[in-house]
N, CA, C and O atoms as a GROMACS GRO file, in nm:
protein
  284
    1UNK      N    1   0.082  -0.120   0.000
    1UNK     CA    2   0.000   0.000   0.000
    1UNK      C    3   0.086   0.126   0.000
    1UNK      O    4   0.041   0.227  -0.053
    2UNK      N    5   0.203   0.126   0.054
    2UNK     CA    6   0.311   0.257   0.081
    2UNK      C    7   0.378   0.213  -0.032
    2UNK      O    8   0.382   0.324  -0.087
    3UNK      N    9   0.428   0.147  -0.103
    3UNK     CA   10   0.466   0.118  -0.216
    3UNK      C   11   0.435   0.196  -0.352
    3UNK      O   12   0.520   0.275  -0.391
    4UNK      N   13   0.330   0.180  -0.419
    4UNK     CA   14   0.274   0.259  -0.504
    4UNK      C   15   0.287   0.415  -0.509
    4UNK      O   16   0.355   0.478  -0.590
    5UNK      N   17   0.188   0.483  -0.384
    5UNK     CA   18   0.210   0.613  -0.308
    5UNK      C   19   0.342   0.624  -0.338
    5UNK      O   20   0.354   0.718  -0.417
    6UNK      N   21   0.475   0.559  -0.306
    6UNK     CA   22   0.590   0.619  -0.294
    6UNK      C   23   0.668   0.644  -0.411
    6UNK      O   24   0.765   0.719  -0.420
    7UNK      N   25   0.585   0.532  -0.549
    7UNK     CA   26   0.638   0.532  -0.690
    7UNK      C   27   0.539   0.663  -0.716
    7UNK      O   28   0.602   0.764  -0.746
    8UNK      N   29   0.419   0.675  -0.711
    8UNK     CA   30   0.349   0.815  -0.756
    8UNK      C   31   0.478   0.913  -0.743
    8UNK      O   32   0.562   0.942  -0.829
    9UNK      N   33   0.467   0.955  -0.603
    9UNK     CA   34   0.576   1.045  -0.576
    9UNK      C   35   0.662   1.070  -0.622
    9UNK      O   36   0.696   1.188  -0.618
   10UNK      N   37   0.754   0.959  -0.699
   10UNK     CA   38   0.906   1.004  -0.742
   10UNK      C   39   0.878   1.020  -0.878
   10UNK      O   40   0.912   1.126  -0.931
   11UNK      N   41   0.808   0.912  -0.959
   11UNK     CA   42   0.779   0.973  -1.083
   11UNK      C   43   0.657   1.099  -1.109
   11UNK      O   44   0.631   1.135  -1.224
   12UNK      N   45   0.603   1.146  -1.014
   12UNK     CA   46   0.574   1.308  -1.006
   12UNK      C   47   0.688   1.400  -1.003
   12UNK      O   48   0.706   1.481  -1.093
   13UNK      N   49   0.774   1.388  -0.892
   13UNK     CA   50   0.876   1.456  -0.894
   13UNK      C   51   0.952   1.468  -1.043
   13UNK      O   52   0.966   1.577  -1.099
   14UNK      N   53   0.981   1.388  -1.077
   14UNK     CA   54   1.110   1.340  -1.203
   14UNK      C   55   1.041   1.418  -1.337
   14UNK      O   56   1.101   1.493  -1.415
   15UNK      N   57   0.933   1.390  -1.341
   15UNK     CA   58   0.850   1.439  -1.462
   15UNK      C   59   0.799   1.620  -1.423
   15UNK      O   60   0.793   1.683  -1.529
   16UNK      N   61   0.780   1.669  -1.356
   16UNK     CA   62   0.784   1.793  -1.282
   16UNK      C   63   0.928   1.818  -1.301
   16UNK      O   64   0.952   1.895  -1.395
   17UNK      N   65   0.980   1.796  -1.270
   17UNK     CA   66   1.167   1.830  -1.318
   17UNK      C   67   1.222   1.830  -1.460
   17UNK      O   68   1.336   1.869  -1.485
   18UNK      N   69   1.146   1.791  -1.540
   18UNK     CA   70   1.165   1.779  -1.692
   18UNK      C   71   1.125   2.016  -1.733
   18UNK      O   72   1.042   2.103  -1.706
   19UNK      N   73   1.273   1.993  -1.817
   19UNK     CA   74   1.239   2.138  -1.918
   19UNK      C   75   1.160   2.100  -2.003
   19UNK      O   76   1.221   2.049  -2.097
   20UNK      N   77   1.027   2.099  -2.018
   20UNK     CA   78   0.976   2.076  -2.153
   20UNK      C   79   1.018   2.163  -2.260
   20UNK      O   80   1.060   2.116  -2.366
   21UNK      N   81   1.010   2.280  -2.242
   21UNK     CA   82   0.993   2.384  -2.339
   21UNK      C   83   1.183   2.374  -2.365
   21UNK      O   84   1.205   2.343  -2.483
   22UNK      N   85   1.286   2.389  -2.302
   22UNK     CA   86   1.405   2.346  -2.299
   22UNK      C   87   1.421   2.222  -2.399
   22UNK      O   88   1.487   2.258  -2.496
   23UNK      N   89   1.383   2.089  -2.406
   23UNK     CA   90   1.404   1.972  -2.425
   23UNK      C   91   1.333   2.016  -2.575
   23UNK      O   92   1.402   1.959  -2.660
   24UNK      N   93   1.229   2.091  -2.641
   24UNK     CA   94   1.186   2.135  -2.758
   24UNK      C   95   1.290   2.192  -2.847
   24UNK      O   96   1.358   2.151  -2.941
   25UNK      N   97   1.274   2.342  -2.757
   25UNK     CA   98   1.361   2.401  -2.822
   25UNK      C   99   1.529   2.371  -2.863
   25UNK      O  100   1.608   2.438  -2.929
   26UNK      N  101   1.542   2.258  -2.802
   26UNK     CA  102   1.712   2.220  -2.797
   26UNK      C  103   1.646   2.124  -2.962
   26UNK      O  104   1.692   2.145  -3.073
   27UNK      N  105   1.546   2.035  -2.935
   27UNK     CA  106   1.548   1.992  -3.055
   27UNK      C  107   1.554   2.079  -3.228
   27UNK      O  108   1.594   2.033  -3.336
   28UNK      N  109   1.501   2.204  -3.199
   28UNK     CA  110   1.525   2.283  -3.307
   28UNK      C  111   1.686   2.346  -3.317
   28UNK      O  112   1.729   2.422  -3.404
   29UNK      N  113   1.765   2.286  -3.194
   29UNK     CA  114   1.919   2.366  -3.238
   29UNK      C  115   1.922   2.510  -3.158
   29UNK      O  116   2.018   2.586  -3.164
   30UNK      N  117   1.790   2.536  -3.076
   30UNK     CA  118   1.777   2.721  -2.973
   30UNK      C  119   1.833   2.630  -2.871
   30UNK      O  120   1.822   2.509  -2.847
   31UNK      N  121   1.900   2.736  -2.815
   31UNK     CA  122   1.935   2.738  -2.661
   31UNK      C  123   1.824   2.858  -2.581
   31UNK      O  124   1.841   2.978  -2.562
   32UNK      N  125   1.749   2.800  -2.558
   32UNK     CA  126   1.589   2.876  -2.512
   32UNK      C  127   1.654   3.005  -2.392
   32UNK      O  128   1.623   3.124  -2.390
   33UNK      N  129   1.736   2.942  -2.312
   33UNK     CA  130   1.789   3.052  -2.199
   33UNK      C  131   1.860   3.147  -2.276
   33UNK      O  132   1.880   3.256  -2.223
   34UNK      N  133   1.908   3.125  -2.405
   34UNK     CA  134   1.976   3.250  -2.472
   34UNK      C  135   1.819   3.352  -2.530
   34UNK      O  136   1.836   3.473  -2.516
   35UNK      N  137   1.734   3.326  -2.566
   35UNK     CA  138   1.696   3.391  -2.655
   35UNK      C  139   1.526   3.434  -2.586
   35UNK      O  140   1.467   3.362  -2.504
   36UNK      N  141   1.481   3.543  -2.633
   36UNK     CA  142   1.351   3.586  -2.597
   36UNK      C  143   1.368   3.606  -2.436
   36UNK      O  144   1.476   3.620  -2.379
   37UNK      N  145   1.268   3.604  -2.390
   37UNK     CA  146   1.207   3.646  -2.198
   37UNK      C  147   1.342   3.543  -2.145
   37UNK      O  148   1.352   3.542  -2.022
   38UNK      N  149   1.428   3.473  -2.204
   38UNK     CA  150   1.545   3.373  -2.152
   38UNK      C  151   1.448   3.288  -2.048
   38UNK      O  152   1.492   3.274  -1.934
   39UNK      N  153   1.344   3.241  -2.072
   39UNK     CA  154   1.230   3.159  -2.019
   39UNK      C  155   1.223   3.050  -2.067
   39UNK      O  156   1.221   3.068  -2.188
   40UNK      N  157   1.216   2.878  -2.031
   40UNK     CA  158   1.223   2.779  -2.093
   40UNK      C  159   1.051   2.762  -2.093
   40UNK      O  160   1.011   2.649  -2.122
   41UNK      N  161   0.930   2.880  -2.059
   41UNK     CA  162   0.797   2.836  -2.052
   41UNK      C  163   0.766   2.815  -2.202
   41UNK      O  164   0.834   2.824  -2.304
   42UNK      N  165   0.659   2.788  -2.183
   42UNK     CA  166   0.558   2.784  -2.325
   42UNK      C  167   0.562   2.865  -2.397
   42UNK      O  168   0.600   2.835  -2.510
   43UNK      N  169   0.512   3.051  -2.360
   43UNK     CA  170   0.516   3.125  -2.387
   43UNK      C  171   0.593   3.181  -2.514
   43UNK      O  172   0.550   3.196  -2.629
   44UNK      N  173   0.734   3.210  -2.456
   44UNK     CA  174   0.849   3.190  -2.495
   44UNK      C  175   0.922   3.110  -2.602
   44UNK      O  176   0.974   3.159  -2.702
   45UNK      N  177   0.918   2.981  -2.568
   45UNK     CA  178   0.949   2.892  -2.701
   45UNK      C  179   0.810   2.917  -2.794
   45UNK      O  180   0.842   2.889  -2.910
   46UNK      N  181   0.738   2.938  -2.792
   46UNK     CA  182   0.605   2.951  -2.910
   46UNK      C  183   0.644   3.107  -2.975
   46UNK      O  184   0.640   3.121  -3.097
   47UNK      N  185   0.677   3.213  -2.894
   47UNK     CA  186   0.758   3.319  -2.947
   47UNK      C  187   0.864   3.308  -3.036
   47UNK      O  188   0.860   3.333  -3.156
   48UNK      N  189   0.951   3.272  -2.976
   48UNK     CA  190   1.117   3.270  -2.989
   48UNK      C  191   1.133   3.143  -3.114
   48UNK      O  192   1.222   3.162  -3.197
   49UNK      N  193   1.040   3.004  -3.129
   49UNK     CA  194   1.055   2.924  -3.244
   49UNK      C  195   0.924   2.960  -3.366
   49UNK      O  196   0.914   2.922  -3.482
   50UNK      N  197   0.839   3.046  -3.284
   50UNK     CA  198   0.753   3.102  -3.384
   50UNK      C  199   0.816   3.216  -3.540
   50UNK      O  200   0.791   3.212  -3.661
   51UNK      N  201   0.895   3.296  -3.460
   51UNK     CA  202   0.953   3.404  -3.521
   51UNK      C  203   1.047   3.302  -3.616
   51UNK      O  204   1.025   3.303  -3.737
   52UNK      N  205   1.143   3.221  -3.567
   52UNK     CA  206   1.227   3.173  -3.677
   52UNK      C  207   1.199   3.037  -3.755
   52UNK      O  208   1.259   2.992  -3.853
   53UNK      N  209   1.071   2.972  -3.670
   53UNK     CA  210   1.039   2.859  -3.774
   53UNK      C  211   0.882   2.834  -3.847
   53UNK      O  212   0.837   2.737  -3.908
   54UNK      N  213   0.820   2.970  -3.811
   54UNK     CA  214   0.712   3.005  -3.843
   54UNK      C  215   0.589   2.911  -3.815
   54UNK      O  216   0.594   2.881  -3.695
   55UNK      N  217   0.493   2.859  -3.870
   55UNK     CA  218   0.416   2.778  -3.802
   55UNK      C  219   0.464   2.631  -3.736
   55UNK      O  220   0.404   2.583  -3.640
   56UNK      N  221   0.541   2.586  -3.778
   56UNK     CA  222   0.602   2.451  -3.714
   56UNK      C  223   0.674   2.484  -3.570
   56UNK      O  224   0.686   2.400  -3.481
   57UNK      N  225   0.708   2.586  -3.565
   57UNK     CA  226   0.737   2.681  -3.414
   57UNK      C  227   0.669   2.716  -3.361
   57UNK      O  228   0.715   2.728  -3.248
   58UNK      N  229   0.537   2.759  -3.364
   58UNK     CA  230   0.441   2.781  -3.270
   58UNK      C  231   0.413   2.681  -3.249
   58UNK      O  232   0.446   2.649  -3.135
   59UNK      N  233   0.336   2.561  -3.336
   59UNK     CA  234   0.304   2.406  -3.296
   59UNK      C  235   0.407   2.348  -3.179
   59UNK      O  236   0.371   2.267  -3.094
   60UNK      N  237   0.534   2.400  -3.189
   60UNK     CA  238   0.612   2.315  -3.088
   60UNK      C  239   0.609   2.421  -2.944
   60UNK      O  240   0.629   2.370  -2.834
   61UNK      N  241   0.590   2.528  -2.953
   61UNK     CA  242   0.539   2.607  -2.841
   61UNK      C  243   0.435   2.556  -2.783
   61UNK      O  244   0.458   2.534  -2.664
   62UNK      N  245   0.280   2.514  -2.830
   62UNK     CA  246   0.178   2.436  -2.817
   62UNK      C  247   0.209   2.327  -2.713
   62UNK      O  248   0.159   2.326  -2.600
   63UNK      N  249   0.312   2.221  -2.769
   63UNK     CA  250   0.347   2.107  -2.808
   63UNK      C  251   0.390   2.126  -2.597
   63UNK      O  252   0.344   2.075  -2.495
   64UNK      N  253   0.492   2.219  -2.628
   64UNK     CA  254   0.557   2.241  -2.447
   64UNK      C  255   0.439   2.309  -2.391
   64UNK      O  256   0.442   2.316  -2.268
   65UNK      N  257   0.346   2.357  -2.443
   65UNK     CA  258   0.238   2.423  -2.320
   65UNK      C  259   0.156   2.288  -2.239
   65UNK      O  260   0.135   2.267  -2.120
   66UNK      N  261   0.111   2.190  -2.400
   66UNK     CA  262   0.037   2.074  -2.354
   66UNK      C  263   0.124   1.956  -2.276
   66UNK      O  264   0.070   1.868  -2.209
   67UNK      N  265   0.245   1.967  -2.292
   67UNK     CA  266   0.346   1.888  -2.166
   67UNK      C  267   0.320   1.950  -2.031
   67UNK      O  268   0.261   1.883  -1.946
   68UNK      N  269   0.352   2.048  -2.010
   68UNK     CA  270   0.369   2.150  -1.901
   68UNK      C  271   0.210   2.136  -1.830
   68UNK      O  272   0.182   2.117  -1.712
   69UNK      N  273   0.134   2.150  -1.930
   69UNK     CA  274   0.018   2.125  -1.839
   69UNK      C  275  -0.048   1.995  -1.757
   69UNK      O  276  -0.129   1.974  -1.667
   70UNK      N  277   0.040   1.918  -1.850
   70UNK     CA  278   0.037   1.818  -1.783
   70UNK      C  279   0.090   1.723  -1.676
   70UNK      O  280   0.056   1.615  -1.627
   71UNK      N  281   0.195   1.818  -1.662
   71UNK     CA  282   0.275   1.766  -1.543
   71UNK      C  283   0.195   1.839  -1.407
   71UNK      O  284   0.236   1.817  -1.293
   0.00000   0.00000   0.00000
């Protein structure tokens, strides 16, 4: 019974500790802390990969909002 509870917990933690918007934007080749609000949020990468990859950059802004919200 304390078992489970204690796996919730760590894989809450671990996944809550994930950069989403970081782990995106690295896939396009941005270093997200260099560029725009230097914010790894949603916001930000949907800005910052919007401007240089035009709609396939906002989709991946999206892409880290719907991670993020889900953690």
């Amino acid at each position: 019974m304390f078992l489970p509870l204690l796996l919730a917990a760590l894989i809450g933690y671990f996944l809550g500790a994930l950069p989403f918007g970081w782990l995106i934007a690295r896939k396009f080749g941005i270093n997200i802390f260099e560029h725009g609000s230097k914010n790894p949020g949603a916001t930000n990468v949907k800005r910052v990969l919007g401007e240089k990859f035009g709609a396939k950059g906002k989709r991946a802004g999206d892409v880290a909002f719907f991670l993020d919200a889900l953690k």
